[in-house]
C-alpha positions as CSV (number, residue, x, y, z in Angstrom):
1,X,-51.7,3.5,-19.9
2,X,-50.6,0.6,-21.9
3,X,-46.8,1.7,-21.7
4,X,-47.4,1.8,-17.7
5,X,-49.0,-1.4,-17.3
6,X,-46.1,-3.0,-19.0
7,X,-43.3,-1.3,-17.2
8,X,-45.3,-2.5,-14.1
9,X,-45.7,-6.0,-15.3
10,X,-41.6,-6.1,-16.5
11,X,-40.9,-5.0,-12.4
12,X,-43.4,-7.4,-11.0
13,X,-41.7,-10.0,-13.7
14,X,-38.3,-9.1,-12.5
15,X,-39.4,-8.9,-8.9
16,X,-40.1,-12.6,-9.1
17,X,-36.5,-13.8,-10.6
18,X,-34.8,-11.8,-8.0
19,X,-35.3,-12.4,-4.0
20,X,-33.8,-9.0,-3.2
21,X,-36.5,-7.4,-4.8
22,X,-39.5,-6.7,-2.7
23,X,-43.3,-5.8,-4.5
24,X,-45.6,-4.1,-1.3
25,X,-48.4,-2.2,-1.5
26,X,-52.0,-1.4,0.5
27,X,-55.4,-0.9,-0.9
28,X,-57.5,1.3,1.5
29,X,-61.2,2.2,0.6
30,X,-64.4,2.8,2.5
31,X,-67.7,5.7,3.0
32,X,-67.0,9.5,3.9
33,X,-69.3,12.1,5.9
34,X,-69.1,15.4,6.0
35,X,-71.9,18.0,7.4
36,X,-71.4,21.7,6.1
37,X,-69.6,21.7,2.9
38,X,-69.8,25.1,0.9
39,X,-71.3,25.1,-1.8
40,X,-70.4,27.1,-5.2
41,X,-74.4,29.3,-4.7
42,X,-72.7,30.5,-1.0
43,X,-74.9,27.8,1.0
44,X,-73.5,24.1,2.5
45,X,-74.8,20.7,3.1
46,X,-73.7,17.3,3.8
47,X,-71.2,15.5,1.7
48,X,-71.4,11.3,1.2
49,X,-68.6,10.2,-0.8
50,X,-66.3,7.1,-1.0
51,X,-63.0,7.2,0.9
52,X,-60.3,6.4,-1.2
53,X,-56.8,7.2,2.1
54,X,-58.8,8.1,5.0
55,X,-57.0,5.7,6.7
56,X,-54.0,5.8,4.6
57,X,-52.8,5.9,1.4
58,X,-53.8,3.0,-1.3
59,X,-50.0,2.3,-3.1
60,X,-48.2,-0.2,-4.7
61,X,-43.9,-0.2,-4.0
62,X,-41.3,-2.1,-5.3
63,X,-38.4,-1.9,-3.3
64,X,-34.6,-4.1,-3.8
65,X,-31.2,-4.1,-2.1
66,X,-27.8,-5.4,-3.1
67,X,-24.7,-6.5,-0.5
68,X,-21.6,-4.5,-2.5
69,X,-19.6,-6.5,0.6
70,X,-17.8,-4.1,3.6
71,X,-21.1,-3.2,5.0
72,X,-21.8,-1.3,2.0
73,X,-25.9,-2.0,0.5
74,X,-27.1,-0.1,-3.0
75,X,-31.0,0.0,-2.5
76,X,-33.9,1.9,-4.4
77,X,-37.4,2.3,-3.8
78,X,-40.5,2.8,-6.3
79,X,-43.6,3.8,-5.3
80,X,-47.1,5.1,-6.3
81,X,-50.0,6.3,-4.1
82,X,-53.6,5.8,-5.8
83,X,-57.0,6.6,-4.9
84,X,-58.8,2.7,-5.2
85,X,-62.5,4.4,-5.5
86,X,-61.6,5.6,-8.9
87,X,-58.7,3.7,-9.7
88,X,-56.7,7.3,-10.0
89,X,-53.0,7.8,-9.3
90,X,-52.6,10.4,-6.9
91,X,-50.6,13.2,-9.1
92,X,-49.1,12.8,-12.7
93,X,-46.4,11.0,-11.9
94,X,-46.0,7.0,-12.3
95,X,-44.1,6.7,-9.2
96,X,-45.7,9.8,-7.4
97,X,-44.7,9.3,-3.6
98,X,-41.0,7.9,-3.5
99,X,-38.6,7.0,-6.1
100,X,-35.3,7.0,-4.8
101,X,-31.7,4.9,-5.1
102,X,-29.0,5.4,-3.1
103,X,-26.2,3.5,-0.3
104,X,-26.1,2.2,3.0
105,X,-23.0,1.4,5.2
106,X,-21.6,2.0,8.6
107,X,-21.6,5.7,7.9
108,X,-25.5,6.3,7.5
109,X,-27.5,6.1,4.2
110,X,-27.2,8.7,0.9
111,X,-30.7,8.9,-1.4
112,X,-31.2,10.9,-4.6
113,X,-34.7,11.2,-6.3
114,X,-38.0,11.5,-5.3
115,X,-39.3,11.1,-1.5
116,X,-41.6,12.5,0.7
117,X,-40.4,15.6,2.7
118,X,-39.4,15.7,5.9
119,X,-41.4,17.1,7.6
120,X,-44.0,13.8,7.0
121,X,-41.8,12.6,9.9
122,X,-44.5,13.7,11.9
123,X,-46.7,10.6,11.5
124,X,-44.5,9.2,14.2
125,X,-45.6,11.6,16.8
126,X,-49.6,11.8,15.5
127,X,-52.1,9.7,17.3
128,X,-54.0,9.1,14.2
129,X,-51.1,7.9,12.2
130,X,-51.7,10.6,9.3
131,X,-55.2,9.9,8.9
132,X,-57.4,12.3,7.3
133,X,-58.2,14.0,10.6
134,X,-55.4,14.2,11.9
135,X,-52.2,16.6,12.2
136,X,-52.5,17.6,8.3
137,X,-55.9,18.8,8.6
138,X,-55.3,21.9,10.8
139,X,-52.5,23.1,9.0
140,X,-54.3,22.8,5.6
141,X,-51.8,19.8,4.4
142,X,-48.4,21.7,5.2
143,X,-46.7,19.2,6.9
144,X,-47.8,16.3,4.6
145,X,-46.1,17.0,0.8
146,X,-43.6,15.1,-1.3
147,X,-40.3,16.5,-2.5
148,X,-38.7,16.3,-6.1
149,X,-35.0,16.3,-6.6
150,X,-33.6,15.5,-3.1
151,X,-30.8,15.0,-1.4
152,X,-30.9,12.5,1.8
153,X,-28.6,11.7,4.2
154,X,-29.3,9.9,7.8
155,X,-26.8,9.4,10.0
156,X,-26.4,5.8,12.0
157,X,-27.9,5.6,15.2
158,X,-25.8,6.1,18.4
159,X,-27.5,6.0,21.7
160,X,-30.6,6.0,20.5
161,X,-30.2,9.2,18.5
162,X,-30.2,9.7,14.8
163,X,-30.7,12.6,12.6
164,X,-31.8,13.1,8.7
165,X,-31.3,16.0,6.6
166,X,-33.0,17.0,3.1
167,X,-32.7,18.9,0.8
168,X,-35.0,19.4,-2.8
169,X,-33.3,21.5,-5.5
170,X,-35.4,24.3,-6.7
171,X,-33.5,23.8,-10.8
172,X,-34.3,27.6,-10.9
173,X,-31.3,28.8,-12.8
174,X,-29.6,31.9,-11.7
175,X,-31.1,31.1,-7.7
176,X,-30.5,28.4,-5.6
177,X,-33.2,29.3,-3.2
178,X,-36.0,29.6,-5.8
179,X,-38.4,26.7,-5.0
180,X,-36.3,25.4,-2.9
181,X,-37.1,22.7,0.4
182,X,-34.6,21.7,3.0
183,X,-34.9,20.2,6.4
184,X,-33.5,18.3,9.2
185,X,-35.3,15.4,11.5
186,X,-33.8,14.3,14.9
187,X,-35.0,11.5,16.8
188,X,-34.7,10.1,20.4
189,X,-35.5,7.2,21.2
190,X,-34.8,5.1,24.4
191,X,-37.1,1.9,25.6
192,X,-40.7,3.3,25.7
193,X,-39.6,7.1,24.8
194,X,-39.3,8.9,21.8
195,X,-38.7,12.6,21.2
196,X,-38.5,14.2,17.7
197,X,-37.9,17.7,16.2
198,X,-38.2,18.5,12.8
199,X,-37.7,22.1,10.9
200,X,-37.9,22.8,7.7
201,X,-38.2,25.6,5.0
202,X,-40.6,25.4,1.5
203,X,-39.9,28.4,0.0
204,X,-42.0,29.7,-3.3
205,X,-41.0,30.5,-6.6
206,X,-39.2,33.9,-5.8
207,X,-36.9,31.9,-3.0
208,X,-39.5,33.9,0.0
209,X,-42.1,32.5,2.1
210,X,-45.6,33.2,1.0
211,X,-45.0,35.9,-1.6
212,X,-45.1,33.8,-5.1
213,X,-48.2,32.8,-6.6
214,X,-49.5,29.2,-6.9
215,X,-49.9,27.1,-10.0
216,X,-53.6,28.6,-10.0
217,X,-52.8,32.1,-9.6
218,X,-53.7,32.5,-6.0
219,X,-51.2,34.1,-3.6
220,X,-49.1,31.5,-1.7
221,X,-50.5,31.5,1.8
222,X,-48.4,30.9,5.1
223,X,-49.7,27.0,4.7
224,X,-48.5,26.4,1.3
225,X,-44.9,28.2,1.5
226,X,-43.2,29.2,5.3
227,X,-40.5,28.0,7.9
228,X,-41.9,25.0,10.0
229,X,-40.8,23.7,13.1
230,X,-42.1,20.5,14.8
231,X,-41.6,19.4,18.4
232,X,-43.2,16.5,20.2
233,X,-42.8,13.0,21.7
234,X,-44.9,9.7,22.8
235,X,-44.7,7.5,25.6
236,X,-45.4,4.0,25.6
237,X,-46.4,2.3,29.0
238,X,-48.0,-1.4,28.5
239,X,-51.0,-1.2,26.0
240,X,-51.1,2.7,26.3
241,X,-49.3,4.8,23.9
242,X,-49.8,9.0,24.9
243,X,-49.2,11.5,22.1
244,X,-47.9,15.5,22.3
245,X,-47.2,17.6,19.8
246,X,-46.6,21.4,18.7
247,X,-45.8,22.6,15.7
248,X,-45.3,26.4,14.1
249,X,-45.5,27.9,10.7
250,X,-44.2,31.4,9.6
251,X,-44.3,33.4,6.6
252,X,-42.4,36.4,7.1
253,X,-43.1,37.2,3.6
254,X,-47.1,37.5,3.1
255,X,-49.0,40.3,2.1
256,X,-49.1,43.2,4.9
257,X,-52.0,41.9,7.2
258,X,-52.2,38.4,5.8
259,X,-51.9,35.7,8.5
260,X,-48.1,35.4,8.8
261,X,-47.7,32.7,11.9
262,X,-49.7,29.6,13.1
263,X,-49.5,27.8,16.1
264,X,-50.3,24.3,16.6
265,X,-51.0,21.8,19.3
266,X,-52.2,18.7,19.8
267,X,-52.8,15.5,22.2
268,X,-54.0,12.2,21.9
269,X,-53.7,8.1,22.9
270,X,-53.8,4.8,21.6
271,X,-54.9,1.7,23.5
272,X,-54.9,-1.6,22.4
273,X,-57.8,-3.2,23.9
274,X,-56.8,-6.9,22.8
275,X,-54.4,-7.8,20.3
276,X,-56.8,-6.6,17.4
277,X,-58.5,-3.9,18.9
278,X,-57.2,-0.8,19.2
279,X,-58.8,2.6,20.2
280,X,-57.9,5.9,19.6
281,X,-58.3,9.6,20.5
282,X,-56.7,13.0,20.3
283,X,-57.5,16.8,20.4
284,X,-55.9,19.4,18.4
285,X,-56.2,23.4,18.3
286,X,-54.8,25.9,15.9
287,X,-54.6,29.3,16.3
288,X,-53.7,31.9,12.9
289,X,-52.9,35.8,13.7
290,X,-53.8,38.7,11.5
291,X,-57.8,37.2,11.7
292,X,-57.0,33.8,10.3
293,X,-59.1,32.8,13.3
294,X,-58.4,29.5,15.5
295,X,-60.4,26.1,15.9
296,X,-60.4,23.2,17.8
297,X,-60.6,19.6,16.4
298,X,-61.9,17.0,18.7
299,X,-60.8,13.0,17.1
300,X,-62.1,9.6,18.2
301,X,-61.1,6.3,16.0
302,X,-60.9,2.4,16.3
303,X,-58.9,0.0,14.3
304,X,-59.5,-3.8,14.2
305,X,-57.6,-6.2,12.4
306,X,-58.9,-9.0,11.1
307,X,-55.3,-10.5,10.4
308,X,-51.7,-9.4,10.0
309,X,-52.8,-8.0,6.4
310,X,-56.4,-6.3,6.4
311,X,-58.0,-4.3,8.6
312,X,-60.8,-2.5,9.6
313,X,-61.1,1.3,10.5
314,X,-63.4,3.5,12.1
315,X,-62.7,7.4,12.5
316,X,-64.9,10.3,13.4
317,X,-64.2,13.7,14.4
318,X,-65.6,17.4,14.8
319,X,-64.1,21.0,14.4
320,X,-65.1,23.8,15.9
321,X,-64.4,26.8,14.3
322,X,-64.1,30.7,15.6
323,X,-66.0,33.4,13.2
324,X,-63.2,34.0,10.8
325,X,-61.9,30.3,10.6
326,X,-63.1,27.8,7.8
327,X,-61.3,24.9,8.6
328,X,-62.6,21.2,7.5
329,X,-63.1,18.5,9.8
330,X,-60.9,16.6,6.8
331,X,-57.4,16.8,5.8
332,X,-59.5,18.0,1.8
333,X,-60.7,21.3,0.8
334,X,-64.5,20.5,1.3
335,X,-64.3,23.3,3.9
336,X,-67.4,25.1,5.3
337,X,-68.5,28.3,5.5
338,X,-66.4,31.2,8.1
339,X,-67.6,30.3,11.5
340,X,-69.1,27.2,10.5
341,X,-68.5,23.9,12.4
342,X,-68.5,20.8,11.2
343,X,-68.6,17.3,11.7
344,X,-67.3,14.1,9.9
345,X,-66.9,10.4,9.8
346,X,-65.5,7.4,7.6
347,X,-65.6,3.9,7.8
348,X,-63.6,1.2,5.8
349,X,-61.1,-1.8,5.2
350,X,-57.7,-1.7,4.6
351,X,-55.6,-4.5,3.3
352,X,-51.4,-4.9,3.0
353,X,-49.7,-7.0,0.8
């Protein structure tokens, strides 16, 4: 801990000599409910606990650019999620979300490193804005991971368009498809529209979907390792910003009669009452074949900021579960029992720096 608290200390020290060189972060922390949780005796009850990234994700960046002249920028990025209730990193890693480098010109931008994948695009097209009820929580996290070893490139924007693709070597040797992720994002966007589609492919340690085991020795399911596709858009009239979204998963390599494809919807709306205040609300509905079940999740939310830099957050939110589904009100594995619903709701501050 020692060695990282200096490394950190040398880039904050460094930060300060050179004005290209940017030192951001958030701390995010509050109070959790949940009603329902199974417990390890085959029973539930409530859950209180402290919210570490409800809202969003406690992290600390450092970020830099250089003008090589022609148009041409080198930049990198560093950057480490925490959880600030326990003062924990999220993951192993010292930069565990992004640590990239790479060029920018007239021709698009080129990373290498460490970045999360693609298909976390979809916080632009959630009315939540990723929050832990919210599009990750009906698809079990899928669609909100990080990616070793990539290759980015974006394109520039013409007309409003603009397209990324990604790719995250497997280092399998003898495969090139072993562990594998690649994707592609495309955006639209033209005065208060914007459309997006994203698709992408994790696939597990035997280059499939959903046939390798994870690192706990359970079978990959269709949410840990399949073929995603993302489609949706917002609108933005005046205060009022509406939400629609669909998104797929399939696993054509699962056990015979495991859940194989997922189907995924949601809706939702911001409004910004005054400057500060701004409400929120959206529904979402999964539904899982081969008895995976289906549920509905029913969000309502409030942020208010008390300046340009800290906020305050309100969130609550209920799923209703069919008799085979176990799914958590919460983007977190403190699901309930099959056919259970359940109900949750956090409170806290946020602040940016």
């Amino acid at each position: 801990m020692a060695a990282i608290a200096g490394a950190l200390l040398s880039l904050a020290g460094a930060a300060q000599a050179q004005s290209a060189v940017t030192i951001y972060g958030r701390v995010d922390a509050g109070v959790d409910y949940q009603s329902n949780v199974a417990t390890a005796g085959g029973g539930s009850g409530s859950l209180w606990r402290a919210s570490g990234n409800q809202w969003g994700t406690s992290m600390i960046g450092f970020k830099g650019t250089e003008d090589l002249g022609a148009g041409l920028n080198a930049f990198f990025l560093l950057e480490s999620g925490f959880d600030a209730t326990k003062g924990s990193t999220n993951g192993s890693a010292l930069f565990n979300r992004r640590s990239y480098v790479g060029l920018a010109g007239s021709a698009g931008s080129l990373k290498f490193g460490k970045n999360l994948f693609i298909d976390n695009d979809v916080w632009f097209l959630d009315p939540t804005g990723q929050q832990f009820i919210g599009t990750a929580t009906l698809v079990r996290g899928r669609n909100w991971q990080g990616a070793d070893n990539v290759i980015e490139y974006q394109t520039p924007t013409w007309g409003g368009f603009n397209a990324t693709f990604q790719t995250a070597l497997g280092e399998q040797a003898g495969s090139i498809k072993n562990k594998r992720k690649d994707g592609v994002s495309l955006v639209y966007q033209n005065q208060g529209l914007e459309l997006r589609a994203i698709y992408d492919l994790i696939r597990d340690s035997n280059g499939k979907y959903g046939s390798g085991l994870n690192s706990d020795g359970t079978r990959n399911t269709v949410f840990d390792t399949s073929k995603e596709l993302i489609l949706g858009g917002t609108y933005t009239i005046d205060k009022l910003k509406l939400f629609l979204g669909y998104e797929n998963l399939r696993a054509p390599d699962v056990a015979p009669g495991s859940p194989d494809k997922v189907n995924h919807y949601w809706l939702g709306a911001n409004y910004q009452v005054t400057p500060a205040l701004t409400l929120i609300g959206s529904v979402f509905r999964v539904n899982v074949n081969n008895g995976g079940g289906n549920a509905n999740l029913f969000m309502a939310g409030a942020n208010y900021s008390l300046s340009k830099r800290t906020l305050l957050y309100v969130g609550a939110g209920t799923v209703r579960n069919s008799s085979t589904a176990n799914f958590s009100v919460e983007a977190s594995n403190n699901n309930p029992l099959p056919g259970q619903n359940q109900n949750g709701a956090y409170a806290g501050i946020s602040h940016s720096f």
